[in-house]
N, C-alpha and C positions, 0 to 999 in steps of 0.2 A: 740601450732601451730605457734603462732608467732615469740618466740624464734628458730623454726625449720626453718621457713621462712628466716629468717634473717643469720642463718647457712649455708645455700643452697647458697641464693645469695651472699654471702661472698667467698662461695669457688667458684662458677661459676665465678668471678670477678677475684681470683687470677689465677684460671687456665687457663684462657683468658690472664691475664698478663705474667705467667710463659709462654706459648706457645709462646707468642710473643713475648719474652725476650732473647729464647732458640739459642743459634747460629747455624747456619744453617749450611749443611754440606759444608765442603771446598771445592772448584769445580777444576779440572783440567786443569794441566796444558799443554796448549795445544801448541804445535810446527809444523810449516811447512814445507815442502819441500822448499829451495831456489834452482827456475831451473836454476839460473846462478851459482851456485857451485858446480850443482847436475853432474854425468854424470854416463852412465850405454852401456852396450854393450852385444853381441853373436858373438860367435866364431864358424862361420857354416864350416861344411869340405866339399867340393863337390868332384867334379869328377875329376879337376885339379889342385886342391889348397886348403888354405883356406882364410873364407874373415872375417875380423873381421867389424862387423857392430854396429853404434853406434847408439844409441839411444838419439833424443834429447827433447823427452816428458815422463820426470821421474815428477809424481805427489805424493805428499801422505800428512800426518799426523802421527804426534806424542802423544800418550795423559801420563802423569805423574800421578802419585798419589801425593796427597801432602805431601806423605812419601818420595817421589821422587823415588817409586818403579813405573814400567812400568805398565800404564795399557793396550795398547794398542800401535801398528801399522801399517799402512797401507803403502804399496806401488803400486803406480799404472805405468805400462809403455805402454805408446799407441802405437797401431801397424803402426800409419802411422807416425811415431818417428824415426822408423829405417830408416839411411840412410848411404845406402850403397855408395854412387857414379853413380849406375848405378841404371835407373831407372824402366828399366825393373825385374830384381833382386830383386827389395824392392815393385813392384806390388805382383809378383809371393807368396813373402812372406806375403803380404795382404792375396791375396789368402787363404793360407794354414791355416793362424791362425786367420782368421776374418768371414768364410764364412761360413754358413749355409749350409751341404753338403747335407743335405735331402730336398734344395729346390734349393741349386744352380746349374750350369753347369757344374761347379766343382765338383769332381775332373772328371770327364770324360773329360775334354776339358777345355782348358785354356780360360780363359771371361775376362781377362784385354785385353783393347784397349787402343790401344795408351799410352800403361802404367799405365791403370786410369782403377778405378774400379767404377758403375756407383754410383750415390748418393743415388738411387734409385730400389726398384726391385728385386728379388730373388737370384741379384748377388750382393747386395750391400752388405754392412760389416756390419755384426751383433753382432759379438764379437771384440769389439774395442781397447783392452787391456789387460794384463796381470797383474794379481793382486797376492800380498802377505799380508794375515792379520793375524795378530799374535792372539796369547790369548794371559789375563791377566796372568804377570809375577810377581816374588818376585825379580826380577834385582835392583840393587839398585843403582840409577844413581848417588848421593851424591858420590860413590866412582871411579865413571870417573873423569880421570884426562888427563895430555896434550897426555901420555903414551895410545897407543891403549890396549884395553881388550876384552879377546872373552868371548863370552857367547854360551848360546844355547836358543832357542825359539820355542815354539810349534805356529805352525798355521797352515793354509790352502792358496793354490795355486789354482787360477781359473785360466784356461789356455783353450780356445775354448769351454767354456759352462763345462768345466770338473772340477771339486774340488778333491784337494786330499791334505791331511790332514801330513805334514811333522816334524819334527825338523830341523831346520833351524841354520847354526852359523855364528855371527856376529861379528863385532869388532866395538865397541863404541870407542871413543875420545870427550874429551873437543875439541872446536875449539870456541875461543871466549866463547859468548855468548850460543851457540849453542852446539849443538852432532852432528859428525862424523858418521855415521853408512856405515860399507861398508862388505860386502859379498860375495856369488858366491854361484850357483847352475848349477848343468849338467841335463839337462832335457830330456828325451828319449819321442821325438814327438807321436811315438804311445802308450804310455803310458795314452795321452790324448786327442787318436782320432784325432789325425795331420796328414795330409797326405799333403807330395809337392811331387808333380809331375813333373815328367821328363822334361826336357827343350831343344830340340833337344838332343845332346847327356850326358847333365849335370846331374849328380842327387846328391841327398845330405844325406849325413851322419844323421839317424837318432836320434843320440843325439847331440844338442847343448849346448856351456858353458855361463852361462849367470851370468856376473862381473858385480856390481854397487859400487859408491861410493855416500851417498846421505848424504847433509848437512840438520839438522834440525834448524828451526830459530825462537826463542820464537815466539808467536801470533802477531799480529801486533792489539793492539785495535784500 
């Protein structure tokens, strides 16, 4: 019994040590959006033209395996990012891609005042953004170079409370320290319950082209 004793605590002692000895999984490599190299756009057609409208709140993340295969990305574009010039035009487009239609005014009736949609209330902005997030890839970023490369990416698109689940293609670049990432998708508004509404005699094409160019920039600790 004592030699059994002394077996026990020997092994409890080294398994305790081997556990704590054991290197622990390597964590991700994580990268940011830089919004001063970032930039992104839609290319709306209306009734007399078209306007190309920029967007200047492009946010996201990058995460790496320590294989330097992708695990993950996110892109976020806020709706009150667009800026048209005009400021009733990029209310309007609040409107269509931010609002709650099962409690707002909208679409039966236009609710921006004064170009301003309120902060508050069942006409305020409920969908604030427009998101792209990938699944985990086999991409293997060891092999970007200064040289752009396209890939392709499975993820999902929320766009007004709607998800829908696409293949996406991209084109990586070395830039410094950093990845290039830049793209383009054509999105057909009522595909995900978008409705803009007439504007005296204006109305708009319902698919848009939407171009980014978005620099990723290691973490900053």
């Amino acid at each position: 019994m004592i030699i059994r004793g002394l077996i026990l605590g020997y092994l409890s002692v080294f398994l305790v040590f081997d556990a704590t000895a054991a290197p622990s999984k390597a964590p991700l490599k994580i990268y940011d959006v830089d919004p001063f190299s970032s930039r992104a756009s839609v290319v709306v057609k209306y009734t007399f033209g078209t306007y190309l409208i920029p967007n200047t709140d492009v946010r996201g993340q990058m995460e790496l395996h320590p294989t330097q295969s992708l695990s993950g990305v996110r892109i976020a574009f806020g709706i009150h990012g667009f800026k048209s010039g005009n400021k009733t035009l990029d209310c309007h487009l609040q409107e269509s891609l931010g609002l709650d239609y099962s409690k707002s005014g909208f679409p039966d009736r236009h609710v921006c005042e004064n170009d301003l949609l309120p902060a508050r209330g069942a006409n305020a902005v409920v969908f604030p953004e427009v998101t792209f997030q990938s699944e985990d890839s086999n991409l293997d970023f060891t092999k970007a170079s200064e040289l752009p490369v396209e890939f392709e990416v499975n993820g999902i698109w929320r766009l007004h409370g709607v998800e829908k689940a696409e293949k996406v293609k991209l084109t990586i670049q070395k830039r410094g320290n950093g990845v290039l990432v830049r793209g383009k998708k054509t999105f057909s508004l009522k595909d995900f319950g978008v409705t803009v509404k007439k504007f005296l005699f204006i109305s708009v094409n319902d698919e848009v082209q939407a171009e980014w160019e978005i620099l990723f920039e290691p973490e900053k600790s």
